[in-house]
C-alpha positions as CSV (number, residue, x, y, z in Angstrom):
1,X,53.4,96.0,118.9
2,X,55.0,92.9,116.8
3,X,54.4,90.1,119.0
4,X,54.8,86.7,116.5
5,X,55.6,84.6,119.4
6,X,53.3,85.1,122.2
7,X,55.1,83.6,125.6
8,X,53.6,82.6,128.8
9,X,55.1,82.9,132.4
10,X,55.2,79.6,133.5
11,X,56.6,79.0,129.8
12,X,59.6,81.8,130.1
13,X,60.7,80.4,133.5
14,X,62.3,77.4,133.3
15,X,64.4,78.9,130.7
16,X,65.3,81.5,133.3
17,X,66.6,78.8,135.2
18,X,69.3,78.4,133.1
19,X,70.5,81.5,133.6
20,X,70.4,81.3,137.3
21,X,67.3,83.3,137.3
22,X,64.6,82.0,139.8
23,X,61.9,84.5,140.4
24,X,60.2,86.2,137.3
25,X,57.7,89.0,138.7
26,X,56.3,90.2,135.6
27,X,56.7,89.8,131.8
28,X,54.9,92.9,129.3
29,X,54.9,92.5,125.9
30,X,57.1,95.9,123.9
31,X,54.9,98.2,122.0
32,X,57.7,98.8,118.9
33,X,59.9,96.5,116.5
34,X,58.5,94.8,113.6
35,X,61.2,91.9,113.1
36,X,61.7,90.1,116.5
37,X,59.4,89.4,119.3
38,X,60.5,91.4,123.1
39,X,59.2,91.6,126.1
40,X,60.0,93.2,129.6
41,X,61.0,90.8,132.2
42,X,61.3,91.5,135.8
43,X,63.1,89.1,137.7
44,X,64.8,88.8,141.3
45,X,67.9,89.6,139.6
46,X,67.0,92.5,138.1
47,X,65.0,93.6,135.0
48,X,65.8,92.2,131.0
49,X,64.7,92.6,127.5
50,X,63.7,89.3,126.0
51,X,64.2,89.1,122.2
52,X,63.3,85.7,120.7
53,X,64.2,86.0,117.2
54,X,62.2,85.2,114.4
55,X,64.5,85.7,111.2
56,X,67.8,85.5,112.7
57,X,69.5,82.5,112.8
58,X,71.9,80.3,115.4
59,X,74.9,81.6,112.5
60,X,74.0,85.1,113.0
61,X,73.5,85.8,116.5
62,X,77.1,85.4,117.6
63,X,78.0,88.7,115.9
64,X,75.5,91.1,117.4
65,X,75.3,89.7,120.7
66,X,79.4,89.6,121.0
67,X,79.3,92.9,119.6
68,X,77.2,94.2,122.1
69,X,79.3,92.3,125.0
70,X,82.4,93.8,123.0
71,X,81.1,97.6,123.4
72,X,79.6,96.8,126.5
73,X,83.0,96.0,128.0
74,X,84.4,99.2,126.5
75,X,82.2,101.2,128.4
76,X,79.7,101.9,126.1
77,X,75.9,102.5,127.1
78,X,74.7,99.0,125.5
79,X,72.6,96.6,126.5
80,X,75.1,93.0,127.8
81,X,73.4,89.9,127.0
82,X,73.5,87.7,130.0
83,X,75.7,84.5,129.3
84,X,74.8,81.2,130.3
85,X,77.0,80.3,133.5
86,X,78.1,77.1,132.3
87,X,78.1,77.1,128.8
88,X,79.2,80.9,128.4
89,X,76.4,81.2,125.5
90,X,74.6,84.2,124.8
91,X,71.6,82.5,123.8
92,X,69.3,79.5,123.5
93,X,66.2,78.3,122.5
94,X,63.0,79.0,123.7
95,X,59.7,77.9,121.7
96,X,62.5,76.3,119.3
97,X,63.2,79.8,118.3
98,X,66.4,81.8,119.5
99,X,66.8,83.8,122.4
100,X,68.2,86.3,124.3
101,X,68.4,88.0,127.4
102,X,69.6,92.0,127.5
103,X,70.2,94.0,130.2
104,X,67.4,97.0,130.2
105,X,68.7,100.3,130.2
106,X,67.6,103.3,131.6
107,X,65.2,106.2,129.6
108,X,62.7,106.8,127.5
109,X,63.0,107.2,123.3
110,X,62.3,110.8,122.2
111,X,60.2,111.8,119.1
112,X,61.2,115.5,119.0
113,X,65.0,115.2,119.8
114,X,67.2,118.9,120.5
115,X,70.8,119.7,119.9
116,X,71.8,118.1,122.7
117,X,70.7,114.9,122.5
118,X,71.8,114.9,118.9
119,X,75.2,116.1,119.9
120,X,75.3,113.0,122.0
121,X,73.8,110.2,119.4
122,X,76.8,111.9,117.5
123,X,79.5,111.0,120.5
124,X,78.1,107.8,120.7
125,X,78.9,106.4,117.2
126,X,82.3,107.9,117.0
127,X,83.0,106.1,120.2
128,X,81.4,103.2,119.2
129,X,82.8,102.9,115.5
130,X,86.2,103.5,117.4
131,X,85.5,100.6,120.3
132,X,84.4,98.3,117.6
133,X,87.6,98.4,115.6
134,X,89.2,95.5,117.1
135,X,85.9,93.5,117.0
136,X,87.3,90.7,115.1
137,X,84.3,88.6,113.8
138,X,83.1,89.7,110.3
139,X,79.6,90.1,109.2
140,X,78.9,92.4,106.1
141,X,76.0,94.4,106.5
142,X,72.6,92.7,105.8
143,X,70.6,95.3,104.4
144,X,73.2,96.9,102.4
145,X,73.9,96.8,98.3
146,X,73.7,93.1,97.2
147,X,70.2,93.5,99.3
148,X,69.0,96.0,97.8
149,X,69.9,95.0,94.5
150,X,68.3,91.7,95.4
151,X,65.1,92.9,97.1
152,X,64.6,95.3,94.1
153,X,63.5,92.7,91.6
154,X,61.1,91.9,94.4
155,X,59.8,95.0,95.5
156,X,59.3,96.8,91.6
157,X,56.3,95.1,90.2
158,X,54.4,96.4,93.5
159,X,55.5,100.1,92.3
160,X,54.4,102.4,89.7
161,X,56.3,103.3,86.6
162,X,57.8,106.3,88.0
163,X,58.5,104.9,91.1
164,X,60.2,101.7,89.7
165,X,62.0,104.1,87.4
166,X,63.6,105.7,90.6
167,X,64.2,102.7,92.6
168,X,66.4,101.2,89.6
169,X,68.2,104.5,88.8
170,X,69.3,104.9,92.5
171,X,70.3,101.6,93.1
172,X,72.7,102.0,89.4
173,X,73.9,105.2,91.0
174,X,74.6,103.6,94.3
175,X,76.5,100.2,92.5
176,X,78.9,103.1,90.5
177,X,79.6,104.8,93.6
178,X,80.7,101.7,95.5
179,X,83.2,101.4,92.8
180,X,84.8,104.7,93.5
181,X,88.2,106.1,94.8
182,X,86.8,107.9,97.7
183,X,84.2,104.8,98.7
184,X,86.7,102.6,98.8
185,X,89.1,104.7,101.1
186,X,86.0,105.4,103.8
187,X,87.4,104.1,107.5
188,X,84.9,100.8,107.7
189,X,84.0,98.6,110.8
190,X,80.7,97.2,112.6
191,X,78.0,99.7,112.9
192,X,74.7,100.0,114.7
193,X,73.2,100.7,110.8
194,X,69.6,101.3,112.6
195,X,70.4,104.2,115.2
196,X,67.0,105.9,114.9
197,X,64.9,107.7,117.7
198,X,63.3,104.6,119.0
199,X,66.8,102.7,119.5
200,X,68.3,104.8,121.9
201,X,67.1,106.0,125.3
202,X,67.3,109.5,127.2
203,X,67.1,110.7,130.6
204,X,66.7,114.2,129.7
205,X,69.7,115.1,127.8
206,X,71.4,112.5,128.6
207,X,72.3,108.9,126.6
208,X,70.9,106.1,129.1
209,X,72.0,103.5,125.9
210,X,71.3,102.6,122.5
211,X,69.6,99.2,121.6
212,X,68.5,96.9,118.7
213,X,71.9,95.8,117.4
214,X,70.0,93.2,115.6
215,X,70.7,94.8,111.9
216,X,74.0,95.5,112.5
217,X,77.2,94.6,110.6
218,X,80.4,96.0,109.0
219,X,80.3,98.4,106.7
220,X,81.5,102.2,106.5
221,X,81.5,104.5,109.7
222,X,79.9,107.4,107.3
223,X,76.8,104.9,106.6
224,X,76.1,104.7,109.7
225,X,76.7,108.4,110.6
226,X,73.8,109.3,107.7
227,X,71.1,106.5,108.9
228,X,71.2,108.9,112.1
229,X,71.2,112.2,110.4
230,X,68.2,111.0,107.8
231,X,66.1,110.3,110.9
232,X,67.4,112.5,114.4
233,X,68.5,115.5,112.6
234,X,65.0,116.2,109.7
235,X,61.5,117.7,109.7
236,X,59.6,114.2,109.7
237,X,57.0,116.0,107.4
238,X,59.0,117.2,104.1
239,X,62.2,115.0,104.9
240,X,64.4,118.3,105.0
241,X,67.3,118.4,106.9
242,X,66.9,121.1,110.2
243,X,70.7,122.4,110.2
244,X,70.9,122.9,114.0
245,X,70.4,119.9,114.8
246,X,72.4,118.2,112.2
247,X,75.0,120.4,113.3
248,X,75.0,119.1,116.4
249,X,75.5,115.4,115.6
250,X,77.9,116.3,113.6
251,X,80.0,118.1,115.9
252,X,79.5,115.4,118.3
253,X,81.7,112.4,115.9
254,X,84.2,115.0,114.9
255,X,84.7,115.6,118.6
256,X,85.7,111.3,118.6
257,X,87.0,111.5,115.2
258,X,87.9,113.5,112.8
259,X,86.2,113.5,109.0
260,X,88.4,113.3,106.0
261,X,88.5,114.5,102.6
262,X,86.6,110.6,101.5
263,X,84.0,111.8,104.1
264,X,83.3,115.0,102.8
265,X,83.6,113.8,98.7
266,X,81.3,110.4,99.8
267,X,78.9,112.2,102.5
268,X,76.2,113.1,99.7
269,X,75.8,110.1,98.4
270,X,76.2,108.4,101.2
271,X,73.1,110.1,102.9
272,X,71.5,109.0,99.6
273,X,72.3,105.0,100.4
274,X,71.1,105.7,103.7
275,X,67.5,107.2,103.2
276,X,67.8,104.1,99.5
277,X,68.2,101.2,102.5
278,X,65.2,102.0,104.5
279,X,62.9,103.0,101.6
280,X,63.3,99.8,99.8
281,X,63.0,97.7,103.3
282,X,60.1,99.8,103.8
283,X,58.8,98.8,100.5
284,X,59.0,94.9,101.1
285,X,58.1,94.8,104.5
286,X,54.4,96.7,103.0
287,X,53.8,95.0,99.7
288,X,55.3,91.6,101.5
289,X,54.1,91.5,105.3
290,X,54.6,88.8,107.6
291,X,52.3,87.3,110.1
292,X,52.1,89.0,113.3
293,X,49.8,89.0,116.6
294,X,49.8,92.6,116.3
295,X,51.5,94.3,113.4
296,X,51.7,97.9,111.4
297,X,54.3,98.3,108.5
298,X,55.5,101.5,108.2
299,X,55.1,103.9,105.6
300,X,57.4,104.0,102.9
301,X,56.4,106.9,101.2
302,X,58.4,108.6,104.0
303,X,61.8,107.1,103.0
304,X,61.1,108.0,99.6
305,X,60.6,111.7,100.5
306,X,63.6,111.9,102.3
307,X,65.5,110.2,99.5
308,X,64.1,112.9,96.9
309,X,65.5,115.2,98.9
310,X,68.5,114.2,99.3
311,X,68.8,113.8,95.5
312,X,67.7,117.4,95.1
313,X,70.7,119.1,97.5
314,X,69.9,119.7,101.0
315,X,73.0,118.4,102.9
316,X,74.8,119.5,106.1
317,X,78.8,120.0,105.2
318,X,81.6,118.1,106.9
319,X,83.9,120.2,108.7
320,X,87.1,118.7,109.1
């Protein structure tokens, strides 16, 4: 568990008040998430997630929390940040630190996910991307080219030569295919961009929500469609895709929306810039760790499987 900003009871409740919240039965620290801190509240109206955010700023915060109101309101299983009744804000501070009150959803993350539950992370981004559309704020995405580009300098004296050597040749790759005909054309709008297995919930096969819109931002749809594929749809030892259940998430967009010739001419590289974003994040958050009260950084050597493979073939086809 990342907890960088441990909170007290009698500390977290007059910040309730605000919110018209006057009873807090219990607060429990959340075992996952390296970037912000969370806890479980329990209140008399009802249970939250508390995120007080330690990166993200007062300038950033409007767009994912009015893009989760936004879907929220469209009838989408995600988490609605509970506004202030008199100011109509989504957050405050707490600690002198932003933060933010979430509805908590119902189910449990799954490890080992089926065809089903695939099929339905699938739905869910179509249905999203589609929602989202008339989301008229603008945020580019965070973690996507100009950081990597950025965070590359960074990261490469860490690596060895081969390593370096691949980081650098995949990021060149990745600049000239921004810069192409069918990139440019791709349908583009906010995304989730960090849809794994620990951001959504399941009550058997079905989608209780998705959470964690914290490293979202626009960018292409397709992006966003190959974050999920690289993590719900592979064997987590070898990095291969498992065709059934890519398959299945596939089947789920195209049952929102349809893919288009871009898609299918983009989709390899695009699950390339997928598996590149989360192996180079990877690599900074290990060689460059911040302070924590409890904190693991994740291996990166898995990201860079699954981007060797991904360079060597392996990839599920579009069906339009």
């Amino acid at each position: 568990m990342a907890v960088f900003t441990p909170i007290k009871q009698d500390e977290l409740l007059p910040w309730l008040n605000q919110l018209n919240i006057n009873s807090l039965h219990a607060l429990e620290g959340i075992a996952s998430g390296i970037e912000n801190t969370n806890y479980f509240v329990n209140t008399n109206c009802g249970e939250f997630v508390l995120t007080v955010f330690e990166k993200l700023g007062s300038q950033e915060l409007p767009y994912y929390l009015g893009l989760m109101e936004h879907l929220a309101a469209n009838q989408l299983p995600v988490p609605r940040p509970k506004a202030n009744p008199n100011s109509s804000e989504l957050f405050s501070f707490l600690h002198k630190k932003p933060a933010a009150l979430v509805d908590r959803l119902p189910g449990q993350s799954v490890t080992q996910p089926n065809s089903a539950q695939c099929h339905a992370i699938g739905e869910f981004c179509a249905k999203a991307h589609r929602a989202a559309s008339n989301f008229k704020p603008y945020y580019a995405n965070p973690r996507g080219l100009p950081w990597w580009q950025i965070t590359q300098a960074t990261v490469q004296p860490f690596l060895p030569q081969s390593l370096a050597n691949l980081l650098e040749e995949e990021i060149k790759e990745q600049t000239a295919f921004s810069n192409t005909a069918p990139y440019r054309s791709l349908p583009e709008g906010p995304i989730h961009a960090d849809l794994f297995r620990d951001n959504a919930l399941f009550e058997g096969d079905r989608l209780g929500g998705v959470i964690d819109f914290y490293f979202a931002g626009n960018d292409k749809w397709l992006f966003d469609l190959a974050v999920c594929i690289n993590d719900w749809c592979i064997n987590h030892l070898t990095g291969e895709i498992q065709p059934h259940l890519a398959t299945a998430l596939l089947e789920g967009y195209a049952k929102i929306q349809a893919f288009s010739i871009a898609d299918q001419q983009a989709w390899p590289m695009m699950l390339r810039a997928a598996a590149l974003r989360f192996w180079i994040s990877r690599l900074y958050d290990f060689y460059l760790p911040r302070p924590a009260e409890i904190l693991t950084p994740k291996d990166p050597t898995h990201f860079e499987r699954i981007l060797l493979q991904r360079r060597s073939g392996n990839i599920p086809l579009l069906n339009r």
